[in-house]
Every structure is written in C-alpha cells, then in structure tokens.
C-alpha atoms as one frame of an Amber mdcrd trajectory, in Angstrom:
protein
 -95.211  14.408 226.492 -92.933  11.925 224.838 -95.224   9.125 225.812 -97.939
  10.652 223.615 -96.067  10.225 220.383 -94.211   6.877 220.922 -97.648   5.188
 220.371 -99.284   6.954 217.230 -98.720   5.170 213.913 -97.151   7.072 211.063
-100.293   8.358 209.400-101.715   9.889 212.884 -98.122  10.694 214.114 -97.647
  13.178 211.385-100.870  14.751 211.413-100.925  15.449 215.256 -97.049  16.895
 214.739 -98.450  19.317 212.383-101.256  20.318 214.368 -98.962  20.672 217.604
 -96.500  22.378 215.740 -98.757  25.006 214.076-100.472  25.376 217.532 -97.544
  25.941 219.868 -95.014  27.064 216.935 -92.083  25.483 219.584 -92.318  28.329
 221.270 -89.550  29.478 218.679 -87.013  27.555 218.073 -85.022  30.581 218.093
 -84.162  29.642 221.844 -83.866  26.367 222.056 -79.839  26.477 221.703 -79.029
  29.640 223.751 -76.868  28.274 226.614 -74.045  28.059 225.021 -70.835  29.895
 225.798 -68.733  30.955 223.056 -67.263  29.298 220.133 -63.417  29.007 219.739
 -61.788  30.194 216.515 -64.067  29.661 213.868 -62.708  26.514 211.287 -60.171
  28.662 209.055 -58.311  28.406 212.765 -58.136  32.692 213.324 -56.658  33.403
 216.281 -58.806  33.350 219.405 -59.905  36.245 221.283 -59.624  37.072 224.926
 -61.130  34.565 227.347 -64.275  36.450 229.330 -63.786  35.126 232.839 -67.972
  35.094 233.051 -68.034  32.650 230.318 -64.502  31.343 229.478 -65.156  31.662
 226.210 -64.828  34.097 223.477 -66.529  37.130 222.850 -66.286  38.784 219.524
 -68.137  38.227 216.004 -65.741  35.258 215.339 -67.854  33.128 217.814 -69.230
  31.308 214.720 -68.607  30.422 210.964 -68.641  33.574 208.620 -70.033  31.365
 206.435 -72.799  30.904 209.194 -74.146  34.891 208.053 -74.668  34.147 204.773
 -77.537  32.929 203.214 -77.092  30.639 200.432 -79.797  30.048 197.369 -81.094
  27.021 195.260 -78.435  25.738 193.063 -78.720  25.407 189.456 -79.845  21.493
 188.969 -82.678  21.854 191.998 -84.566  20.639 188.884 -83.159  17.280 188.668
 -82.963  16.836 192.523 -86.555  17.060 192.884 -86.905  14.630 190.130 -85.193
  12.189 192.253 -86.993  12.950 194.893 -89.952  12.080 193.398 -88.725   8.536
 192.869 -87.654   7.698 196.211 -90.495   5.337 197.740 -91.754   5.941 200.816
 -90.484   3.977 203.407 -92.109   2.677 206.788 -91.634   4.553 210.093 -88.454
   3.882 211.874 -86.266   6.219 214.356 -83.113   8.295 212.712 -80.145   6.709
 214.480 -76.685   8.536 213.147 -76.694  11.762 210.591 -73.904  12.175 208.413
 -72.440  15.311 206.364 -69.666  14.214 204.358 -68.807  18.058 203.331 -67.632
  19.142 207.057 -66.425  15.500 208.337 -69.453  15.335 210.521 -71.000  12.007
 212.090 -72.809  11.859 215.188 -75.319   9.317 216.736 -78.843  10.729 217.230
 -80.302  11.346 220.819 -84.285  11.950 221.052 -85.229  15.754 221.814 -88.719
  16.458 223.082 -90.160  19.701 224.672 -89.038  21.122 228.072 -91.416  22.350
 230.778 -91.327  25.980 228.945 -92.562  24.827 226.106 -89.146  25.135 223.941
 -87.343  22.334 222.091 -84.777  20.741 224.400 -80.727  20.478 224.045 -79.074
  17.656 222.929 -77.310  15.444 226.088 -74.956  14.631 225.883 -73.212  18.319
 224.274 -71.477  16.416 221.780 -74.538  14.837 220.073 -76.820  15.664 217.477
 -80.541  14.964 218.590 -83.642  14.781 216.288 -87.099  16.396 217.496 -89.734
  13.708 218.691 -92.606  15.618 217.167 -91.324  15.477 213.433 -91.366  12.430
 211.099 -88.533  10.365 210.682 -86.236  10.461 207.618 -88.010   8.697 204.548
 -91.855   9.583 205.789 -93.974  12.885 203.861 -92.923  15.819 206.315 -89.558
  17.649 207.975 -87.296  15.736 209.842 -85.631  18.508 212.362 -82.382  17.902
 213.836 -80.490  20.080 215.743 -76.933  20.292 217.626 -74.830  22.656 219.680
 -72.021  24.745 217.887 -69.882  24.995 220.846 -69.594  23.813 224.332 -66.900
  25.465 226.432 -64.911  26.666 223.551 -64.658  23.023 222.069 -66.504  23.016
 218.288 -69.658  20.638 218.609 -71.363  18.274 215.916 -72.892  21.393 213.935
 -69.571  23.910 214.376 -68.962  24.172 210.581 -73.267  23.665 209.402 -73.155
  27.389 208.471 -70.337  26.243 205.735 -72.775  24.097 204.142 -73.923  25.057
 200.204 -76.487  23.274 197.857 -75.956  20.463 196.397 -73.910  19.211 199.989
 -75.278  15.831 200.791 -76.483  14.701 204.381 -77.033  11.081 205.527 -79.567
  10.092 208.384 -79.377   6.318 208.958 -82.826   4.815 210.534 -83.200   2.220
 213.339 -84.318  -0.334 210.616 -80.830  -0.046 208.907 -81.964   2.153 206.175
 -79.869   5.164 205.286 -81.616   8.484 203.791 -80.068  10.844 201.804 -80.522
  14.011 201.549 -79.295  17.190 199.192 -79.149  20.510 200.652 -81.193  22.815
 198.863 -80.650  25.874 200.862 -78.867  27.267 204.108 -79.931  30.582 206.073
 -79.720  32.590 209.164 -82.263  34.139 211.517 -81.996  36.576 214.428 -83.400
  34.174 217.070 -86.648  36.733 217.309 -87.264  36.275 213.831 -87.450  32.968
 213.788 -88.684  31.194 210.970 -91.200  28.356 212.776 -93.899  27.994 210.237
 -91.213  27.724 206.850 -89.186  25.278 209.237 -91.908  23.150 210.661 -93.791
  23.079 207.439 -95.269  20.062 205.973 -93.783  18.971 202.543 -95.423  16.250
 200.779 -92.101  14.277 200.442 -89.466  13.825 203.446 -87.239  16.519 203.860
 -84.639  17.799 206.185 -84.369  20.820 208.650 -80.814  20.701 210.660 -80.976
  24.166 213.267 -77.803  25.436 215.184 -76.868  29.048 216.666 -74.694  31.395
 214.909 -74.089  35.254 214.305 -72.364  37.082 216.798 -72.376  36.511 220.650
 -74.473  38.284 222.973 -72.147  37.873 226.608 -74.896  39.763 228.733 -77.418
  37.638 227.753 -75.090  34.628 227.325 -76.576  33.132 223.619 -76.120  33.798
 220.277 -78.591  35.672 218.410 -78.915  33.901 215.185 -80.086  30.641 214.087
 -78.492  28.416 211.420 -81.132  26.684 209.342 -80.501  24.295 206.846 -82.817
  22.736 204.407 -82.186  19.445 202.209 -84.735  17.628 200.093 -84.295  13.359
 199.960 -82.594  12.058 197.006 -82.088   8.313 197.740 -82.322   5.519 200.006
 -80.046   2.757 200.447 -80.625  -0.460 202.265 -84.355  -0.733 201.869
C-alpha cells in the first residue's frame, strides 16, 4: 500500500487520498490508538490511582487531560488568521519531518503511518513518536495533513499527553524534508467517543493546507483495554519560514 503513494506527484497524490479516504473512511480512526494502557496522573500531577495488575496502569477518569473533554471554539481573530492564510504560497511537495507545539513543550520527529491489514490507520513505532498518515498531503500543499501520537505508553505520558490542553490561537510547527517549516494556528480542539468518529470533517479536503493532530482521551475502558474518546485538533497554516 505504501508503495502506491510514494510515486504519485502532488496533484494526483491528493486527489487519489481523497478518493481513498472518502471510500474506506480509515475504517474510523476512532481505533487506530486503542492499545494503550492507561495514562499516569494527568499534567496538573494528581495523585495516581491504583495500579490494575491486567494493565499496570491506571484505571479511573484521570487517565487523560480534563482539558482533553472539553471542546474548545473558534477564537475571536479567526478573521485575521485566515487572512494570513490566504497569503501563504503554496509550496512544493516534501515529507513533514519534526512537529512542534510550543504551548505543551512538545517536539517529536515524524515516523510514516500507513494502513494495517484491517484496514485502520497504524500506531506510531517507536511509542514515543509522533507519525504523520501517508495518505494525506504534506504540510504547505491544499488538503489535511493528519498526524497522530500515543497519549500514554505504560503509564509514561507520550508526545500528545497534554494535546487535549491545547486552545485557539496555540501555534504548531511541522518542519518538511526540504527544510521548510509550516506553521500552523489552532483553530479548534474536540473530542469524540471513538464510535462517533468524525472521518469525513477530519479527512476533509480544504482548499488551503491545514492540520488534523488525533490522540485518545476520555475515560478508560479496562475490559476492553482503550480509551473511548478521540482528541482532535484542527489548525489552519499561517506562515512558512525557510522557503
């Protein structure tokens, strides 16, 4: 499957993503973080609870940022941003390499993600990594960039731990293979029980490049070992530097 993209040029890559996307809808997305085992305290440091020994983790509603549950609207100058975003030029295809977010002293280097054998998006490997989706355009090109991370991994907080804090007007940075760095302004962040899934408002097809960044939150589900929310965040680009 990943063969098949490597080779299309920009133009063709982005019309056969949305075609494959609105097709197969990633088999919702919903799932494609559940194998994780509890967070530990969420980032205001609360006190953990008791270890399960199934899971080693914990098990209450504290599993992920509060902040996670909340969804978060537009802020006042969305205006303006999309006035800038209007003058950023487009910019030639080129891999995201690193992703940025200033706002929860986040960095992370980018591995690629593609679709397992079932049809869902895979994890990031190594754990600790960020990975952006194959199938969607690269930072700077008309479309959705998706990225997404792990929240936890054996009670240690992962790359996207604290995403759920995130509020417009945050900035995110995805630097490309070609040096270029994009940046982005979030413009909204959300949750979604993971059978409610969002697929067609994430995997939409903006006219200018934009940002999706997916994690798990809400509360833990031990029987069934996953969360049952998904984090979704959106951000619009606002600049380019190094072009």
């Amino acid at each position: 499957m990943a063969k098949s993209w490597e080779g299309l040029r920009p133009s063709r890559l982005l019309a056969a993503a949305a075609v494959f996307l609105t097709v197969v809808g990633v088999v919702a997305v919903g799932l494609a973080l559940r194998n994780q085992t509890p967070a530990p305290p969420q980032p205001s440091a609360s006190p953990a609870a008791p270890a399960s020994p199934s899971t080693g983790g914990t098990v209450d509603d504290r599993a992920a940022p509060e902040a996670s549950r909340r969804p978060a609207g537009r802020p006042d100058g969305r205006n303006e941003g999309r006035r800038k975003a209007a003058e950023v030029v487009e910019l030639d295809y080129s891999r995201p390499v690193r992703i940025s977010i200033p706002r929860i002293d986040t960095t992370s280097s980018l591995v690629e993600l593609g679709l397992d054998e079932r049809g869902v998006m895979e994890t990031p490997e190594p754990v600790d990594k960020a990975g952006w989706f194959r199938p969607s355009p690269p930072p700077g090109i008309p479309g959705a960039t998706v990225i997404a991370g792990h929240v936890n991994w054996n009670q240690a907080p992962m790359v996207f731990f604290k995403l759920g804090s995130l509020r417009p007007g945050d900035r995110v940075e995805v630097e490309r293979a070609d040096g270029v760095t994009t940046v982005f302004e979030v413009s909204r962040v959300d949750s979604f029980p993971k059978d409610r899934f969002p697929t067609a408002e994430v995997y939409d097809n903006p006219p200018r490049s934009e940002l999706r960044l997916i994690t798990c939150g809400g509360e833990y589900d031990e029987s069934a070992n996953r969360y049952l929310e998904n984090i979704v965040v959106w951000a619009e680009i606002v600049g380019v530097r190094g072009a």
